[in-house]
C-alpha positions as CSV (number, residue, x, y, z in Angstrom):
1,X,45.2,85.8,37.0
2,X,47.3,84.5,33.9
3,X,46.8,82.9,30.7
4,X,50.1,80.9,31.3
5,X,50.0,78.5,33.6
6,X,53.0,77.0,31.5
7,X,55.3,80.1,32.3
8,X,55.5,79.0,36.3
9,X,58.9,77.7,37.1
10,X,58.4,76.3,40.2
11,X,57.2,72.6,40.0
12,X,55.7,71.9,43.2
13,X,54.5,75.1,45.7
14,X,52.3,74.8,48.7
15,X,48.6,75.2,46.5
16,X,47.3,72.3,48.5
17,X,47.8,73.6,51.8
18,X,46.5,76.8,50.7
19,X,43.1,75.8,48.8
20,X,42.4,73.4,51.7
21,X,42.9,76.2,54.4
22,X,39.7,78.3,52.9
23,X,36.8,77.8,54.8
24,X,33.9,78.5,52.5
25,X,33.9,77.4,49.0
26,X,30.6,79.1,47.8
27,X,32.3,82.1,48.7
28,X,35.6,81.5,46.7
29,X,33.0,80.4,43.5
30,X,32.2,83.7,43.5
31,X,35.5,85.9,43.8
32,X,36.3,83.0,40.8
33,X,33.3,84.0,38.5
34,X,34.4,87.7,39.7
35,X,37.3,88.1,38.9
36,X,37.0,86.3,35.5
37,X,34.2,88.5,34.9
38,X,36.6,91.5,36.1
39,X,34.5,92.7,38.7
40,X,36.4,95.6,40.4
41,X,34.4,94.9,43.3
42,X,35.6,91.5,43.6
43,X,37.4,90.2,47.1
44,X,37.7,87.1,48.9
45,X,38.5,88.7,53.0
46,X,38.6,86.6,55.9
47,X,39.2,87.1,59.5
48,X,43.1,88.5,58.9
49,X,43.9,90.3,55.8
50,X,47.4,88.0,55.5
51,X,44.8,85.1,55.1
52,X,42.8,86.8,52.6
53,X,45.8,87.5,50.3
54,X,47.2,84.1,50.7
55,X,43.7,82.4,49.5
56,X,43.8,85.3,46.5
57,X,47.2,84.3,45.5
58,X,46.5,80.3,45.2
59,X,42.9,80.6,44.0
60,X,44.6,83.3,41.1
61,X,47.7,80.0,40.6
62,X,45.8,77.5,40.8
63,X,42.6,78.4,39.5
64,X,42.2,81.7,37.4
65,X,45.5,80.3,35.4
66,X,45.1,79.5,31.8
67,X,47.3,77.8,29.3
68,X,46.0,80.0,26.5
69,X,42.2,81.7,25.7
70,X,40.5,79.0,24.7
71,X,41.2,77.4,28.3
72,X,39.7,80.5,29.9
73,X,36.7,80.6,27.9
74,X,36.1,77.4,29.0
75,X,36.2,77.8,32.5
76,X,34.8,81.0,32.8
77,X,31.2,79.4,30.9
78,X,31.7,76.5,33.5
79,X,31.8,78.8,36.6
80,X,29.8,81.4,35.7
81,X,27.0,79.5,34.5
82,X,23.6,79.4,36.7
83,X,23.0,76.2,34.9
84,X,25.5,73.9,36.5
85,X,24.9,73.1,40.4
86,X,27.8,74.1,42.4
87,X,29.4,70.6,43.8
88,X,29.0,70.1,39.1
89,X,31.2,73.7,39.3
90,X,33.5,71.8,42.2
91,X,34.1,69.2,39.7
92,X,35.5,71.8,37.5
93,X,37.9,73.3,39.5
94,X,38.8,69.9,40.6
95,X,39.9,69.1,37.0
96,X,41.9,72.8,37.0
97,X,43.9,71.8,39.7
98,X,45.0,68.5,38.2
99,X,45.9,70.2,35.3
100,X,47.6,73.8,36.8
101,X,49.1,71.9,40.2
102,X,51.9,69.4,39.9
103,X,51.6,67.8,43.6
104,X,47.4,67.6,43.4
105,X,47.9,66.3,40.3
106,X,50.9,63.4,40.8
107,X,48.9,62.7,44.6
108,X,45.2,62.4,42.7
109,X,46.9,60.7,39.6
110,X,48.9,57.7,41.7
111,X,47.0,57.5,44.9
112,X,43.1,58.6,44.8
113,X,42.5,57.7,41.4
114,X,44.6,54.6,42.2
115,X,42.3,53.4,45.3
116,X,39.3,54.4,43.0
117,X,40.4,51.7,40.4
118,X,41.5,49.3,43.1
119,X,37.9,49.7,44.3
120,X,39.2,50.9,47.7
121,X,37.0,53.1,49.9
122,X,39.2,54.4,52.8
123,X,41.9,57.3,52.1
124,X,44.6,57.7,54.5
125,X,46.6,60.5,55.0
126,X,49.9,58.1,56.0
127,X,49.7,57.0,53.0
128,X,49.6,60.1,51.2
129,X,52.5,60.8,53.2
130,X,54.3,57.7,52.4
131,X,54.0,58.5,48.9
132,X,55.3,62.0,49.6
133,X,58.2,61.0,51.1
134,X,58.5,59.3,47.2
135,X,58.5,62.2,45.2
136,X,60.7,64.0,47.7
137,X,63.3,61.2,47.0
138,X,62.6,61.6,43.4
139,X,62.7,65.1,43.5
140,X,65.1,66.2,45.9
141,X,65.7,69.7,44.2
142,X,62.4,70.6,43.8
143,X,60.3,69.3,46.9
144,X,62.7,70.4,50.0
145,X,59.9,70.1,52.5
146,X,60.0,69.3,56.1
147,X,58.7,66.3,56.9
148,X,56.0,68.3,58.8
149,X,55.3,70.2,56.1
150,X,55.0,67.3,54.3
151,X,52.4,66.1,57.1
152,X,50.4,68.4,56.7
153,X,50.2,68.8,52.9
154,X,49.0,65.2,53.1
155,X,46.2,66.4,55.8
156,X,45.4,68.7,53.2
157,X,44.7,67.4,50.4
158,X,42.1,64.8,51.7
159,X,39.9,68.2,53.1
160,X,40.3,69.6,50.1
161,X,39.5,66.8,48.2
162,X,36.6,67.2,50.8
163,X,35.6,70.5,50.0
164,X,35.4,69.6,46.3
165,X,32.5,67.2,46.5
166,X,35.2,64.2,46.0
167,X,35.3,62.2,49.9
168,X,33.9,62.1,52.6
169,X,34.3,61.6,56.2
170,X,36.3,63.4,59.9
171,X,38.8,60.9,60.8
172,X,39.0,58.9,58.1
173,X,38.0,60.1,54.4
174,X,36.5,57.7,52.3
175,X,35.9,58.2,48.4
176,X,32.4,59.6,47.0
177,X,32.2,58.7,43.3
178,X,31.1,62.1,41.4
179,X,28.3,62.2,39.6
180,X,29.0,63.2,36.0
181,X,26.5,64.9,33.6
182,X,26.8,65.5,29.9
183,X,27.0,68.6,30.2
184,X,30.6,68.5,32.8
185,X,31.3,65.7,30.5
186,X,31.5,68.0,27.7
187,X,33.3,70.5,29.2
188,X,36.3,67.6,30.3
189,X,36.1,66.5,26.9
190,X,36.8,70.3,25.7
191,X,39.4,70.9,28.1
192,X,40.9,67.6,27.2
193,X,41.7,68.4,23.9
194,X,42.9,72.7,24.5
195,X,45.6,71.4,27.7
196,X,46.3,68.2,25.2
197,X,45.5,69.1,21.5
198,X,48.5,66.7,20.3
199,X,46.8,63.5,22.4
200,X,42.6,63.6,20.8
201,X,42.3,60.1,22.1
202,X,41.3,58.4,24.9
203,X,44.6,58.3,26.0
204,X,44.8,62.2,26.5
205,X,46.4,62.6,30.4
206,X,43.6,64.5,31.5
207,X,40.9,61.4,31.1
208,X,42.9,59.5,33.8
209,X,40.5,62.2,36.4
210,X,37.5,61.3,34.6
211,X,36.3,58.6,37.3
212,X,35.7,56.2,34.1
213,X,37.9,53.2,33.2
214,X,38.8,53.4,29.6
215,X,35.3,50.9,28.0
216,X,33.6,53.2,29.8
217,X,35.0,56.5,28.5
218,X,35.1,55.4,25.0
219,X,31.5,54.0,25.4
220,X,30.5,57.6,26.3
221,X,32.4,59.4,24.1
222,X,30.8,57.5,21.4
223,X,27.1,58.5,22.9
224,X,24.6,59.3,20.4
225,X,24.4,62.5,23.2
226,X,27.3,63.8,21.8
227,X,27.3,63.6,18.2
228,X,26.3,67.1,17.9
229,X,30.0,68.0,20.0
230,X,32.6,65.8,18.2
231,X,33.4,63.1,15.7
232,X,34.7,59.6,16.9
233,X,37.2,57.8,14.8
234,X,38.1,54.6,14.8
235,X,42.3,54.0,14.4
236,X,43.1,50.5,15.2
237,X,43.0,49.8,19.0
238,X,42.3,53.7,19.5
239,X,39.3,56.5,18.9
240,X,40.7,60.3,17.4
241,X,38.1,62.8,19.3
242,X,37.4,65.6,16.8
243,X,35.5,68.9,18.2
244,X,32.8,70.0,15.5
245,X,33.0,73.7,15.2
């Protein structure tokens, strides 16, 4: 578990495959809220011991990494909490991967979210693929994948986009729009501005996972709901988001 996710050198690794591998996400919520909690008696096993450490080592990267303590504490309250629901704690995690894996990131950014806005339904893993073969031509240093590793990353994502709450479906996925409460609102809106503290606007990177065009996010942010969290302000075509201590 780190409180760097910036200090990783490799741009794209295999967290996808991983994370869409383990079998039963209740049971990884809990090592998570474990090992935040530094349970000594917390352990993720499976059916082979390999497996086991492989989930351990991408739930730790991709999950349990933080870009500084203020990022922790916020995802350790989310987790741990008994008073989110767990497909709201899903949500969570599916916001920690955009921002500690490159690939879900890039793939969710410029093909779900895409199709979301496009008002698409269906989500194809040859497309997925297609746009894989992209990045490897853009990237040529950093993504020297097999095309059948490739394959099956693109496989991959759509179960685990599965497994966090986010599509549905066997053969072919389709798209289930989240539900989003004020309080996993808030808790975007405060890890918005910790992974982003230079962008306080609705602009920030991480709002393009927030399943809201931009009217809609800035109508929300501006909520009556919320003026106990932050201060909107009004700067030309934009909104600066201010946290209230």
């Amino acid at each position: 578990m780190s409180t760097q996710a910036s200090s990783k050198k490799v741009l794209f690794n295999s967290g996808i495959n991983i994370l869409g591998s383990i079998p039963d996400y209740a049971a990884m919520m809990d090592y998570a809220v474990r090992s935040l909690r530094s349970d000594p008696n917390a352990d993720f096993s499976f059916r082979t011991e390999k497996s086991g450490m492989r989930f351990i080592s991408a739930i730790n990267t991709e999950i349990l990494s933080f870009h500084n303590q203020q990022h922790r504490t916020i995802i350790e309250a989310a987790l741990a909490t008994d008073e989110l629901r767990l497909d709201q704690k899903l949500l969570v995690v599916f916001w920690q991967l955009c921002i500690n894996n490159r690939l879900f990131s890039l793939i969710t950014e410029n093909y779900f979210m895409k199709s979301l806005f496009a008002g698409r339904l269906s989500l194809f893993p040859d497309e997925i693929l297609s746009y894989l073969y992209e990045l490897r031509h853009t990237y040529p240093n950093e993504l020297q994948w097999s095309d059948a590793t490739l394959k099956i990353t693109a496989s991959k994502y759509l179960t685990l986009m599965k497994k966090l709450g986010l599509a549905t479906g066997s053969q072919t996925k389709e798209i289930k729009y989240p539900l989003i409460g004020d309080e996993v609102f808030e808790i975007l809106v405060r890890l918005a501005l910790v992974i982003y503290p230079d962008n306080p606007s609705e602009q920030n990177p991480l709002f393009q996972f927030s399943f809201l065009d931009t009217p809609t996010l800035i109508k929300r942010l501006k909520s009556i709901k919320f003026t106990d969290k932050w201060t909107i302000t009004q700067l030309g075509n934009h909104i600066k988001i201010d946290m209230i201590p």
